[in-house]
C-alpha positions, 0 to 999 in steps of 0.5 A: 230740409224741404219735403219730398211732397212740398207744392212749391217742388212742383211748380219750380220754387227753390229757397233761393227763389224765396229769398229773392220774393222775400228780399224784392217784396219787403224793399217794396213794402219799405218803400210804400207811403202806406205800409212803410211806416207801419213796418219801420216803425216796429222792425229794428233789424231788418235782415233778422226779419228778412230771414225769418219771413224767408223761413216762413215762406220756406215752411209754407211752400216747401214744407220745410218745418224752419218757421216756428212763429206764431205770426197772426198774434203779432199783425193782430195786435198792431192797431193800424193794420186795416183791411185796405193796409192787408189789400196793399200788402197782397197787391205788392206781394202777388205784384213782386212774385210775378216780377221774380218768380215763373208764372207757375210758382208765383201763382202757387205763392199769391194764393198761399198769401191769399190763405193766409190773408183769410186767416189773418183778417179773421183774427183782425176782425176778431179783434174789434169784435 
């Protein structure tokens, strides 16, 4: 249930507006010579991972409580994320939210990976520390 408070409320987002960025952003991603491999390589099931993505993102911008994850444990550990795959990743995603979402909620959802990207290369550095 989303929360009568969630940022993505004010700026127009709706669940079905996730899994479309979710949906449009990982058949980029799939598609890429660089992170492409990278995520075939680990994903087995690809509607599974699309649908917890879409529920992380609900949680994240609709403050929804569906994803339960731990995701910054998992990315940490796969040695072949550097920060140019990172800077790839966040091209493609602020470049598909523009694509499907109205300006105000893309940008709502670009800066929240922005966010999450801090974190995430925090504990990337922190591995190789």
């Amino acid at each position: 249930m989303t929360h009568p408070k969630a940022p993505g409320l004010a700026v127009g987002v709706t669940e079905p507006m996730i899994r479309g960025l979710v949906d449009a952003f990982y058949a980029k991603v799939r598609a890429d010579a660089v992170l492409g491999p990278i995520f075939d390589a680990r994903i087995d099931n690809w509607d599974e991972h699309l649908a917890k993505l879409t529920d992380f993102w609900s949680s994240i911008v609709m403050m929804s409580g569906r994803y339960k994850g731990r995701p910054l444990p998992v990315h940490v550990a796969i040695s072949e994320i550097s920060d140019a795959h990172f800077g790839r990743w966040l091209a493609l995603f602020a470049e598909t939210a523009t694509e499907v979402c109205p300006p105000q909620a893309a940008h709502l959802l670009s800066r929240s990976c922005h966010t999450h990207r801090r974190v995430a290369e925090g504990g990337h550095r922190h591995r190789s520390a």
